[in-house]
C-alpha positions in Angstrom: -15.7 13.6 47.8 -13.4 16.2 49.0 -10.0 16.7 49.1 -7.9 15.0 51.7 -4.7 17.5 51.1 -5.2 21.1 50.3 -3.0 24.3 49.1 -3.1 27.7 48.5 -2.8 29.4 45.3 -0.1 30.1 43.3 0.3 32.6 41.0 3.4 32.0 38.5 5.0 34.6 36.2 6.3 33.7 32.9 8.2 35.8 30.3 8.2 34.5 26.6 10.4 36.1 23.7 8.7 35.6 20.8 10.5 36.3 16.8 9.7 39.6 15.1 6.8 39.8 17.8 5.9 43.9 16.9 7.3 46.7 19.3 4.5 47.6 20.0 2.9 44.1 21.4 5.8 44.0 23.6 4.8 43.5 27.3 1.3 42.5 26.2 -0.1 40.2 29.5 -2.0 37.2 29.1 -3.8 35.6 32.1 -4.3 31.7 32.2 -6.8 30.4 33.8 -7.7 26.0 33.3 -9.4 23.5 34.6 -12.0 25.2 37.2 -14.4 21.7 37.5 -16.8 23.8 39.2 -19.1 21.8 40.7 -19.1 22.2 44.3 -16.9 19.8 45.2 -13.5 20.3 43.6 -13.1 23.9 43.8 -14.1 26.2 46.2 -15.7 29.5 45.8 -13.2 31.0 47.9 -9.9 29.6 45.8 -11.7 31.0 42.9 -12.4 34.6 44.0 -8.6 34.4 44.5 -7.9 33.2 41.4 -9.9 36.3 39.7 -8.9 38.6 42.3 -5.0 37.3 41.3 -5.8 37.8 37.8 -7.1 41.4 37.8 -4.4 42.2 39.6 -1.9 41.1 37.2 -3.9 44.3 34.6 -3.8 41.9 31.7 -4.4 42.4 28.0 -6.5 39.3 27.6 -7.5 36.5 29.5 -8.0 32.8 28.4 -9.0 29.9 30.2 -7.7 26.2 28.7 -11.0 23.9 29.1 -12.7 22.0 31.7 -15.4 24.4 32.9 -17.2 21.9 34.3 -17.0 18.0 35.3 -19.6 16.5 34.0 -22.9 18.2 34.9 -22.8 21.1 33.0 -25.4 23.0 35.3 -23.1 24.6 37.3 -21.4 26.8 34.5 -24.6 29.0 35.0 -23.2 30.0 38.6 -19.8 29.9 37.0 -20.1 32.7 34.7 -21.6 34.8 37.4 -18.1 34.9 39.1 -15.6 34.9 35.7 -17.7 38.1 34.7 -16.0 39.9 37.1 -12.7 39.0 35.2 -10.9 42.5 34.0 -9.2 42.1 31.2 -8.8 45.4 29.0 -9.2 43.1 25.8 -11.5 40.3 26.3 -11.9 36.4 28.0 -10.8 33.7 25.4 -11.7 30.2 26.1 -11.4 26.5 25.0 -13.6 23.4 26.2 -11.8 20.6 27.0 -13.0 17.3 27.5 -14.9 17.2 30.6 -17.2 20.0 29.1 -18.2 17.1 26.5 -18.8 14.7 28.7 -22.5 14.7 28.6 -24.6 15.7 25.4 -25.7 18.7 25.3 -23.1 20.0 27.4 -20.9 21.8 24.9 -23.7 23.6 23.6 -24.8 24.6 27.2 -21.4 25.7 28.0 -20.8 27.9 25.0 -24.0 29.5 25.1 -23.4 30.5 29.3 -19.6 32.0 28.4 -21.1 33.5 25.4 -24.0 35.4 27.3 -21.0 36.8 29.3 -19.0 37.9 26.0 -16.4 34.9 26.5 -15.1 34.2 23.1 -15.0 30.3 22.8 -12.4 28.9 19.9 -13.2 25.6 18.3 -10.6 25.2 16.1 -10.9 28.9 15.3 -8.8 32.3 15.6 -8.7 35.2 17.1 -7.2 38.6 16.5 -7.5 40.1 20.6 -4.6 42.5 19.8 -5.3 42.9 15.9 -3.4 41.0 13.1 -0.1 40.7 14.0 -0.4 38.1 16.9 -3.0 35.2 16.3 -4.8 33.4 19.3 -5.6 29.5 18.2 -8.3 27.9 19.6 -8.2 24.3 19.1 -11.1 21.1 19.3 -10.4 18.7 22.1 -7.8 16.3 21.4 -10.0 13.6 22.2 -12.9 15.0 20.3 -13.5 13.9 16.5 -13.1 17.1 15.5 -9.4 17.8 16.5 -8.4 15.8 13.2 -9.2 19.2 11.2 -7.0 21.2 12.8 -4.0 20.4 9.7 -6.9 22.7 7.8 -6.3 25.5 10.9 -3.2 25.4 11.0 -1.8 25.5 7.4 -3.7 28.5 6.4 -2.7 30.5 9.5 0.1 33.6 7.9 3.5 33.1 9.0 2.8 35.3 12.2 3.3 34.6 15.8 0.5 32.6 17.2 -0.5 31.4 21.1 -2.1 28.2 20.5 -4.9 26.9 23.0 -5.1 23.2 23.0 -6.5 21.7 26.5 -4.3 18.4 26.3 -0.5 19.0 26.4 -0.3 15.7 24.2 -1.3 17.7 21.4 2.2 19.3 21.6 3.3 16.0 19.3 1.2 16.3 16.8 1.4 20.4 16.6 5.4 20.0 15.8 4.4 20.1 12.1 3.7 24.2 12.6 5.3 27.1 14.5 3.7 27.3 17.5 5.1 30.3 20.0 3.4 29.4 22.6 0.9 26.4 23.6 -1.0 27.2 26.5 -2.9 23.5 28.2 -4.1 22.4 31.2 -6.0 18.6 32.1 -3.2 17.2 33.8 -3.6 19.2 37.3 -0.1 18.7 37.3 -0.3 15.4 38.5 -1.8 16.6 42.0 0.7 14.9 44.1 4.4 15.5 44.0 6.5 13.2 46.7 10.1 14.3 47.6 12.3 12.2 46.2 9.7 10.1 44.7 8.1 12.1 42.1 5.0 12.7 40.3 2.9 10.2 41.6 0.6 10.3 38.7 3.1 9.9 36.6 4.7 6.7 38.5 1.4 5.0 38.2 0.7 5.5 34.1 4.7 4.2 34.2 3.5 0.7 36.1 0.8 0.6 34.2 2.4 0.2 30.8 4.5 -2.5 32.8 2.3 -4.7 34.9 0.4 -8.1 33.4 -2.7 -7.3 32.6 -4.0 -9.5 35.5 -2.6 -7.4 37.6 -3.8 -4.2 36.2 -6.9 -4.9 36.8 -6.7 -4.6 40.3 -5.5 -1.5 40.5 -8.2 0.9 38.5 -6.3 3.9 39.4 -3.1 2.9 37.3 -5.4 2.8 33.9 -7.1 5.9 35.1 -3.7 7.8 35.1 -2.6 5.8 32.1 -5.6 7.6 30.1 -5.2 10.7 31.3 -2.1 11.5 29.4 0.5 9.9 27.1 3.4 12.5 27.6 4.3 12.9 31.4 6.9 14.3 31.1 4.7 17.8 29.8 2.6 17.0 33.1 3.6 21.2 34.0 5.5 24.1 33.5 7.5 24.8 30.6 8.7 22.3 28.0 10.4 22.9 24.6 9.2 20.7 22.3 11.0 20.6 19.1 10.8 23.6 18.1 7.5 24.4 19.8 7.2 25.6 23.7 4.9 24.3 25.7 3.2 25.6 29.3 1.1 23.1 31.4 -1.1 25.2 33.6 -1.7 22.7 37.3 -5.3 23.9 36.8 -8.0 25.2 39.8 -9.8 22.1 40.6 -9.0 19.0 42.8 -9.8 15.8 42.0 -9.9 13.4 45.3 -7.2 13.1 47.1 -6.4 16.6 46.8 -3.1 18.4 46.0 0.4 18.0 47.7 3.3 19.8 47.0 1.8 21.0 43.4 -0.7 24.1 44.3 -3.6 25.4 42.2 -1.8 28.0 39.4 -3.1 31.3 37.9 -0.6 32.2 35.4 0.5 35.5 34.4 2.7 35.5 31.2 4.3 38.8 29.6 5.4 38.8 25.8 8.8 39.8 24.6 10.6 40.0 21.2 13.5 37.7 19.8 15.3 38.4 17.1 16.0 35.9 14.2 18.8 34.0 14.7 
């Protein structure tokens, strides 16, 4: 079904100052790219030619793209990686899957075998080097997958280095306060979609009724245990968060679930690395 509300893309600029990141990664420019659900209904070929058009512009170092290639055919990721081929990053695409690309079986393996053909590097709980060994790129396993539950393995054998972590889900902010994390990059929420003046997140007002209503009456209203499931932590449903000690970004995503998107557009973003000093 498609959208009802509609907006234009947004492209949104973030500067993070990392400690002891190395001179000479300084002003490196990521590109993040999430939740495309290509498939012909919930994003557009023309939104998504922006999207890449945005990102080339932006010159970047590397791209990566935070899950949910697909919704739950994954046919459509063969058309897919005809258009993120033309993605021009000087170092390389860097992906995670995120829930939606497991949907079906068989779909991860389709999936990772289209982005591979185009030289896409997918992370399943796995690093990567794009810049060489002084900044780490984490890849992790779904949070809703059985496999995210090795990622304590991952993560306390990564050198004390700064690291960008990939995990689709922003929940997995609350379990990843256990290791230094400079940067988690997510997506899956969409950013709740619909944003109401002076009302809210609406998304986020429904998974709040939910956890309140009698079940009787939760029944009758679907859509509050929809947005209940969808996330536990609202309040990481976009943008920036500090977490502990962790920071957090929550990309809105490309693709539009039914109703569409009000006051929250579809976001490229374009984030630039700094240095901090120890305090």
């Amino acid at each position: 079904m498609q959208p009802i509300f509609t907006q234009g893309l947004s492209v949104e600029t973030l500067e993070i100052a990392i400690t002891d990141l190395s001179p000479h990664l300084i002003g490196t420019t990521i590109v993040q790219l999430s939740d495309l659900h290509y498939d012909g209904l919930r994003l557009s070929d023309d939104l998504l030619m922006q999207a890449i058009n945005a990102a080339n512009e932006a010159e970047p170092d590397f791209v990566v793209i935070t899950g949910d290639f697909v919704t739950d055919d994954p046919t459509p990721i063969h058309e897919l990686v005809l258009r993120l081929k033309l993605l021009q990053p000087s170092l390389g695409i860097y992906a995670i899957l995120g829930n939606h690309d497991l949907h079906r079986r068989g779909s991860r393996g389709a999936i990772v075998d289209a982005l591979t053909r185009i030289d896409v590097q997918v992370l399943w709980n796995q690093v990567a080097y794009p810049i060489g060994e002084e900044l780490a790129l984490v890849g992790l396993a779904d949070l809703w997958s059985s496999d995210y539950k090795a990622i304590a393995g991952l993560m306390d054998h990564l050198p004390n280095i700064p690291r960008i972590v990939l995990a689709h889900n922003p929940d997995c902010a609350e379990s990843l306060q256990q290791w230094r994390v400079d940067l988690q990059l997510s997506g899956h929420s969409h950013g709740g979609q619909i944003i109401l003046p002076g009302v809210g997140n609406i998304s986020m007002r429904c998974a709040q009724a939910y956890r309140y209503l009698p079940g009787r009456v939760r029944r009758r209203f679907p859509v509050l245990a929809a947005c209940h499931r969808v996330m536990k932590h609202w309040e990481w449903v976009r943008g920036y968060h500090q977490v502990g000690n962790n920071r957090l970004y929550v990309n809105r995503g490309l693709g539009t679930y039914f109703p569409g998107r009000l006051f929250c557009p579809p976001e490229v973003t374009v984030i630039r690395l700094t240095r901090s000093e120890l305090a």
